[in-house]
C-alpha positions as CSV (number, residue, x, y, z in Angstrom):
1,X,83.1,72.5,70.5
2,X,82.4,72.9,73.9
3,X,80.2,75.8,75.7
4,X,82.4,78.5,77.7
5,X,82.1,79.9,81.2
6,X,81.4,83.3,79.6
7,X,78.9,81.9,77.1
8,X,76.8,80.2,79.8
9,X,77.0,83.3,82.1
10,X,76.1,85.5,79.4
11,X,73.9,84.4,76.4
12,X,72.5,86.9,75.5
13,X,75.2,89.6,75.9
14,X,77.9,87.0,74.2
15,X,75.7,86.6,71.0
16,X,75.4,90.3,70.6
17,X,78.9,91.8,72.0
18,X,81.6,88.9,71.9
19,X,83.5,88.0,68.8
20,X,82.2,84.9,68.1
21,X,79.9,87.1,66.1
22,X,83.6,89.4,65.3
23,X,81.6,92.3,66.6
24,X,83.8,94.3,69.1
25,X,82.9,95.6,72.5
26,X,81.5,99.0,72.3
27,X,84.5,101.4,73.1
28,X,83.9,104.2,75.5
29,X,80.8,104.1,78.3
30,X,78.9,106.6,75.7
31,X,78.5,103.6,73.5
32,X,77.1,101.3,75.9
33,X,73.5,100.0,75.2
34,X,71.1,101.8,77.5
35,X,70.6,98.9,80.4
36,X,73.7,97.6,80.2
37,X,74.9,95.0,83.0
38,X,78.2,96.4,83.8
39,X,79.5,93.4,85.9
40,X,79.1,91.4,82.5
41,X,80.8,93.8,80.2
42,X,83.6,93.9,82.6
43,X,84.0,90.1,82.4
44,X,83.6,90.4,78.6
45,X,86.2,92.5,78.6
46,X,88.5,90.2,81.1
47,X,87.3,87.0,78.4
48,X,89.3,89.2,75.6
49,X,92.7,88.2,77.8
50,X,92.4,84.6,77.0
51,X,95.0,84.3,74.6
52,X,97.3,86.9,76.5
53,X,98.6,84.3,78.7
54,X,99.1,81.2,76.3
55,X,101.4,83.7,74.0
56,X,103.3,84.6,76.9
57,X,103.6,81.6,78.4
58,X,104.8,79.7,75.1
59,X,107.1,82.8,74.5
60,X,108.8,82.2,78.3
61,X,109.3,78.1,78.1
62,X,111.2,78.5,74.9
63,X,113.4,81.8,76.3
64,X,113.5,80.2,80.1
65,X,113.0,76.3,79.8
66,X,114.4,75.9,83.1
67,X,111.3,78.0,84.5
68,X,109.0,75.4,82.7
69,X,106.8,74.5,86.0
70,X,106.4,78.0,87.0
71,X,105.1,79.5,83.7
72,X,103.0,76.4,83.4
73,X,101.2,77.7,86.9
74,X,101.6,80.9,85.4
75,X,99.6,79.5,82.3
76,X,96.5,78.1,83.9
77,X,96.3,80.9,86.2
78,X,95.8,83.0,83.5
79,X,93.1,80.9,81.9
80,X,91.3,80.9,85.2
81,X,91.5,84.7,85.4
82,X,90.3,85.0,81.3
83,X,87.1,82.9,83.0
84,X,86.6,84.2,86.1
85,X,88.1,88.1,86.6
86,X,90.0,86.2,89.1
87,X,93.8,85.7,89.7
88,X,94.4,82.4,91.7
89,X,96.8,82.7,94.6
90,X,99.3,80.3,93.2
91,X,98.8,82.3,89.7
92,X,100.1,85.5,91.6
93,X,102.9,84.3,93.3
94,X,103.7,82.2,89.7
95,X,103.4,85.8,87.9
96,X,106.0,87.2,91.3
97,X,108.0,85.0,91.2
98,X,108.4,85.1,87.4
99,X,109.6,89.2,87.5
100,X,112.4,88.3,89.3
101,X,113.5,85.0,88.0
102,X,113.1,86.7,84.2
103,X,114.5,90.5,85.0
104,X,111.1,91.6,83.6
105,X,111.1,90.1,80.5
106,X,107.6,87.8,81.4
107,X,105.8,91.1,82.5
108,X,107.3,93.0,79.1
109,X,105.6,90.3,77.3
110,X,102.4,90.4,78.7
111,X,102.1,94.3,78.5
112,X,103.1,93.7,74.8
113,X,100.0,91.4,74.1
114,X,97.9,93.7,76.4
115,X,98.7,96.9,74.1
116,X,97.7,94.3,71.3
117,X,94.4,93.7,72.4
118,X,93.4,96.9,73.4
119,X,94.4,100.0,71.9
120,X,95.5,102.6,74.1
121,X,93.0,105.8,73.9
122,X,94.1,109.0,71.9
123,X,95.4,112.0,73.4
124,X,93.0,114.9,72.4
125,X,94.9,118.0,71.1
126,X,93.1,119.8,74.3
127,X,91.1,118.6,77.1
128,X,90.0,119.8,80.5
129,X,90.5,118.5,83.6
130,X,89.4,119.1,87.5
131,X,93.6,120.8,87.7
132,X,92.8,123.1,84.5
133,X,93.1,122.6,80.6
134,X,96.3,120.8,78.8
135,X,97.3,120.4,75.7
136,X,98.4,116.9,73.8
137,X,102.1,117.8,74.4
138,X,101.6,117.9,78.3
139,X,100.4,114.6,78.4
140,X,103.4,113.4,76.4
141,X,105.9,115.7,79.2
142,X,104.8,113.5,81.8
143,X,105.2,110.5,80.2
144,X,108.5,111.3,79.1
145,X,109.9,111.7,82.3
146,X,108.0,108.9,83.8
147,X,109.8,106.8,81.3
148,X,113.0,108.3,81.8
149,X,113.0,108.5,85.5
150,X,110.6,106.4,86.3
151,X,109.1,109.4,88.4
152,X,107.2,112.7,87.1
153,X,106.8,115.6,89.7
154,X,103.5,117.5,88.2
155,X,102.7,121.3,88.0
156,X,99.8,120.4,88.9
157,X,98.4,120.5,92.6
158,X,95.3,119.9,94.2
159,X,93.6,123.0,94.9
160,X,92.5,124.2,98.7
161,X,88.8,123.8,98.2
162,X,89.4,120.3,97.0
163,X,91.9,119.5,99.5
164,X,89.2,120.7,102.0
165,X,87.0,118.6,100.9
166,X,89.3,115.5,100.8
167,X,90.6,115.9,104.4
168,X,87.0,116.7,105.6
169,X,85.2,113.0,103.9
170,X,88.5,112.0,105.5
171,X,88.2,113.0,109.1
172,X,91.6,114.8,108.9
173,X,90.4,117.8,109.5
174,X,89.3,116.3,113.0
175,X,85.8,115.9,112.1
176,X,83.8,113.8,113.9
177,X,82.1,112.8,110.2
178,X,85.0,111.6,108.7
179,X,84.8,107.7,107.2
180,X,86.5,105.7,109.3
181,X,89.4,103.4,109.1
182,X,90.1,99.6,108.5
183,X,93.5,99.5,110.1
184,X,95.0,101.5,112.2
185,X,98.4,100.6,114.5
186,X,100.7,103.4,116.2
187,X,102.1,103.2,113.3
188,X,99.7,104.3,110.6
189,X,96.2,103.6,110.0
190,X,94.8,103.4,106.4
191,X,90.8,104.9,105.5
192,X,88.4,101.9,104.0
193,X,88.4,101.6,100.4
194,X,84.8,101.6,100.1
195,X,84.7,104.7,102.2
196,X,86.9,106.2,99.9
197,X,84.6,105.1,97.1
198,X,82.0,106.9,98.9
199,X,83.6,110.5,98.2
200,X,83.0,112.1,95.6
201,X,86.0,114.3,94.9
202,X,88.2,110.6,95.6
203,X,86.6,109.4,92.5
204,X,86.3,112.8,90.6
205,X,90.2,112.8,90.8
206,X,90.8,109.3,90.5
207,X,89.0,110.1,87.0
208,X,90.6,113.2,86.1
209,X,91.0,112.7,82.6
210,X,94.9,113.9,82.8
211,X,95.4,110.5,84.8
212,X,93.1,108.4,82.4
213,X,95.4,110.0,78.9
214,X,98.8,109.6,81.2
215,X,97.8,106.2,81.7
216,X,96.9,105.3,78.7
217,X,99.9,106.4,76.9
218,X,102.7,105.0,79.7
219,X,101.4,101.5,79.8
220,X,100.3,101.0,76.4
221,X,97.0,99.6,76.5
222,X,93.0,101.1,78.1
223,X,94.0,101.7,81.5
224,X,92.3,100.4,84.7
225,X,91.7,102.4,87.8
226,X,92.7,99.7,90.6
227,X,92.0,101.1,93.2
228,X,92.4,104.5,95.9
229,X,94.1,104.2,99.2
230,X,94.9,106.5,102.1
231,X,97.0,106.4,105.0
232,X,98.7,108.0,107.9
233,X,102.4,107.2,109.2
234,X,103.8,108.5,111.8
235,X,107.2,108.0,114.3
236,X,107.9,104.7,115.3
237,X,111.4,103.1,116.8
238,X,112.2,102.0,113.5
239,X,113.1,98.5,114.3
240,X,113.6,96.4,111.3
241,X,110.2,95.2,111.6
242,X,108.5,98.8,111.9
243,X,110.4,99.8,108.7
244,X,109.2,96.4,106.7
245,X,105.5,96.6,107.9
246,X,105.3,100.0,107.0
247,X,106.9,99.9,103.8
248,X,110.1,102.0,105.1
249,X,112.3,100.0,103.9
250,X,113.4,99.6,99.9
251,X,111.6,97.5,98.1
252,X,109.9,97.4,94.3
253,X,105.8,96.9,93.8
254,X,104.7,93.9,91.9
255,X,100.5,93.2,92.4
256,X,100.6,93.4,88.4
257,X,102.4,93.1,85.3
258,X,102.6,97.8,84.2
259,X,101.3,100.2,86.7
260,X,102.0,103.4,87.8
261,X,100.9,105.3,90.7
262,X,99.5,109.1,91.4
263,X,100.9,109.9,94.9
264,X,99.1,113.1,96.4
265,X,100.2,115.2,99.9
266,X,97.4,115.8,101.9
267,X,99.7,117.2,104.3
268,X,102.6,119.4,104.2
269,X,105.4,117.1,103.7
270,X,109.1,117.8,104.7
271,X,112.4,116.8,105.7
272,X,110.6,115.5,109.3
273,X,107.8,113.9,108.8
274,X,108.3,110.8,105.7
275,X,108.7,112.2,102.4
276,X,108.2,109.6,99.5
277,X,112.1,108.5,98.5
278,X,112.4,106.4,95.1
279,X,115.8,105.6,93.0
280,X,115.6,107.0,89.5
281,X,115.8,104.9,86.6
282,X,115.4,101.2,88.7
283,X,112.0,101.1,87.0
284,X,114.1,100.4,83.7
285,X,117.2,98.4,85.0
286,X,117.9,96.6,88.9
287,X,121.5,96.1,89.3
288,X,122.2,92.1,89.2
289,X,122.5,91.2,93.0
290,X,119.3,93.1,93.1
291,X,116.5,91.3,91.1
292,X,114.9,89.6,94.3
293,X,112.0,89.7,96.3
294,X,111.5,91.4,99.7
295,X,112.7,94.3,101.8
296,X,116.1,95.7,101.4
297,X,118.2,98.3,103.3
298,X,119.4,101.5,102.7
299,X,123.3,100.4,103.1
300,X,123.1,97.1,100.7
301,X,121.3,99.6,98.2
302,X,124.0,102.6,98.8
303,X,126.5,99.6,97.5
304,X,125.4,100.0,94.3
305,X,123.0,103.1,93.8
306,X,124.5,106.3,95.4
307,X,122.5,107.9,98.1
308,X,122.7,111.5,96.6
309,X,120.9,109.8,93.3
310,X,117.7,109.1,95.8
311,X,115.6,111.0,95.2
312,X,113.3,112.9,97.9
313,X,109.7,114.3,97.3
314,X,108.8,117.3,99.2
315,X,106.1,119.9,99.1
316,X,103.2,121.5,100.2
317,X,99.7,120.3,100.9
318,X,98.2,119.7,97.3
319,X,101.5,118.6,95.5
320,X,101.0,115.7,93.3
321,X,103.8,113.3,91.9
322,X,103.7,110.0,89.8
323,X,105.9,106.9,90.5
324,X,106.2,103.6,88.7
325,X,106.9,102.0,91.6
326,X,108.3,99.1,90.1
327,X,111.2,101.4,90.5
328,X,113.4,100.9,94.5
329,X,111.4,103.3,96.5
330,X,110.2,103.3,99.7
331,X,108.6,106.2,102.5
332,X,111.1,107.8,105.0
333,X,110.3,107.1,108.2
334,X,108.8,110.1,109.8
335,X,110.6,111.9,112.7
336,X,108.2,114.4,113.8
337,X,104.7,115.2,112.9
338,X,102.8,112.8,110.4
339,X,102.8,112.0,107.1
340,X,98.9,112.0,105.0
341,X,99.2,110.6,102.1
342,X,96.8,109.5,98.8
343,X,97.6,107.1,96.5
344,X,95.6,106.3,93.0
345,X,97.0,103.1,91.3
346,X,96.4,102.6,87.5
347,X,97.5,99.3,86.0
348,X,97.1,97.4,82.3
349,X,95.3,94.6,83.9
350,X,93.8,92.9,86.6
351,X,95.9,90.0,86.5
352,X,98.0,89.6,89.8
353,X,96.7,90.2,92.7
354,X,93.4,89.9,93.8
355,X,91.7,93.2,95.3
356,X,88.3,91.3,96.5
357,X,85.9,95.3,96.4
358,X,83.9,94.8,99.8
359,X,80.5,94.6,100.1
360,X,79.9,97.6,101.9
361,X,81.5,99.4,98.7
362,X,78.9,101.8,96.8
363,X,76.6,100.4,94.0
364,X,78.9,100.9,91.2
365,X,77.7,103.4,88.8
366,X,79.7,105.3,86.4
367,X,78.4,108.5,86.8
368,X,79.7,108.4,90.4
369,X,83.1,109.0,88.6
370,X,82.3,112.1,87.3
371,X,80.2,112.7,83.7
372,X,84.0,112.7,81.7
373,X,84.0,109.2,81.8
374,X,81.2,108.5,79.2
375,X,84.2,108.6,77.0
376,X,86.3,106.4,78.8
377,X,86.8,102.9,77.8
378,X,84.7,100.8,79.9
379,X,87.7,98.7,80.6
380,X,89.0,102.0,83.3
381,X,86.6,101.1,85.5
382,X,86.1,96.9,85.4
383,X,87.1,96.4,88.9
384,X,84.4,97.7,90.3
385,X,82.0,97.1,87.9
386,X,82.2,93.1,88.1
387,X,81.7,93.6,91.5
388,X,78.5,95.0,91.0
């Protein structure tokens, strides 16, 4: 029997973690050996999808024969990723293309062998968190609805001192200080990643441990922090192109195969200036004409989802929402004023598409996510740990 990628990488760290020796990884970041090399946990961790994508795949031929090429891309793509922590480019568009072609049965069958291979964390009966304390039965609210809906508005909201804090690292406040930004068009502009890494109350909240139990407990499986993003839109002519570029238009999210994300105002949000719009219940079921790639417009969707079931998020500075934005949804476009916006995306793997963390990004180190995640599974934060 041939020597693996892993086991060449890591020798020593295979011998004494992988199970070849049937000893499992350690669970949480408490139980991690002092010294640990977090970029080779995290692929360890990664290795333990090997077999994900062999199930699936044999599962799909004999369902959707007809899709045999596709699923065998999808196949080896998956085997690369097992190796490597990387998704192939052909792999993600394989694993795209497969969503629609399928109506979400290939990505029902990977998160199926996911929640196989690693547990989903239990709820406490009570835990704290940086919005206050909850109780088991809040955390299973929020996923109710979620499930239901497909969208959860929270209680919850980001308090002013936090929300000062977040708009000054940001520069919205109109500091001079503020990070700055990787892409920025009349349009919008969007704040660097590893800027955002840089802030500590980005990360604090990213790593609130309501998110973390949420997550855990709507997809299934540990969850994985992907990643924070944060952005600005503002009026535009709203040509067809405008709309498209700046995600105006309906459309569903598909970078991997169960995800959810946290969506938090930094501005006052209203009528005028872009509110977050999603269609209830599209998470679940697409009607048939539907299950397609791309942009589509709000009069083709009207044909077949009434526009009084859209459904419009509004609210103050602070407000926080959820969205499985697998679910129709799109931003309004803004008519006056701007629209600040945060979004923190959780997922039940890395598989899809490729987030390459930049090298300016900050030395990863768990710790700078707050000391609640010592009894995280290591597997929230492998992103940026094999980075390291």
């Amino acid at each position: 029997m041939g020597t693996s990628f892993l086991e060449k990488l890591l020798p020593k760290y295979w011998r004494k973690y992988s199970g070849v020796n049937d000893r499992p990884l350690p669970s949480s970041y408490r139980e991690l050996p002092r010294g640990t090399d977090y970029r080779r946990d995290a692929l360890l961790r990664v290795s333990q999808e090997l077999k994900v994508g062999e199930n699936v795949a044999q599962e799909l031929v004999r369902r959707f024969p007809d899709l045999e090429m596709l699923i065998g891309t999808f196949r080896s793509s998956y085997q690369k990723f097992a190796e490597t922590g990387i998704t192939p480019d052909e792999g993600y568009l394989a694993f795209r293309s497969l969503y629609f072609n399928t109506q979400g049965a290939s990505n029902d069958l990977i998160s199926e062998n996911l929640s196989k291979t690693f547990r989903k964390p239990t709820i406490p009966q009570t835990f704290s968190s940086v919005f206050g304390s909850f109780i088991q039965t809040d955390v299973l609210r929020i996923v109710r609805n979620l499930r239901t809906a497909g969208i959860a508005q929270l209680e919850s909201t980001v308090g002013p001192e936090h929300l000062r804090e977040f708009n000054k690292a940001t520069g919205f406040d109109g500091s001079e200080k503020g990070c700055g930004v990787v892409e920025e068009t009349p349009i919008r502009s969007f704040v660097k990643e590893s800027s955002l890494l840089s802030i500590p109350v980005v990360n604090r909240i990213a790593a609130d441990p309501l998110f973390y139990f949420v997550a855990g407990e709507y997809l299934e499986t540990q969850p994985i922090f992907v990643r924070p993003a944060v952005w600005t839109s503002r009026p535009h002519s709203n040509s067809y192109e405008n709309l498209s570029e700046s995600a105006q238009l309906f459309h569903v999210d598909m970078s991997n195969p169960k995800f959810f994300q946290v969506f938090l105002y930094l501005n006052d949000v209203d009528d005028n200036n872009g509110p977050h719009c999603a269609i209830p219940g599209t998470h679940r079921a697409k009607a048939r004409e539907l299950w397609r790639d791309g942009r589509i417009s709000d009069e083709e969707m009207a044909s077949f989802y009434s526009r009084d079931t859209w459904r419009t998020e509004k609210g103050p500075a602070g407000t926080l929402f959820i969205v499985d934005t697998v679910a129709f949804h799109k931003g309004l476009a803004p008519v006056a004023g701007e629209r600040r916006i945060c979004s923190l995306y959780y997922a039940n793997t890395l598989f899809g598409q490729h987030l390459p963390v930049t090298s300016d990004t900050p030395a990863f180190d768990p710790v700078n996510f707050g000391e609640q995640v010592a009894d995280f599974s290591p597997r929230f934060l492998s992103r940026f740990a094999s980075a390291s």
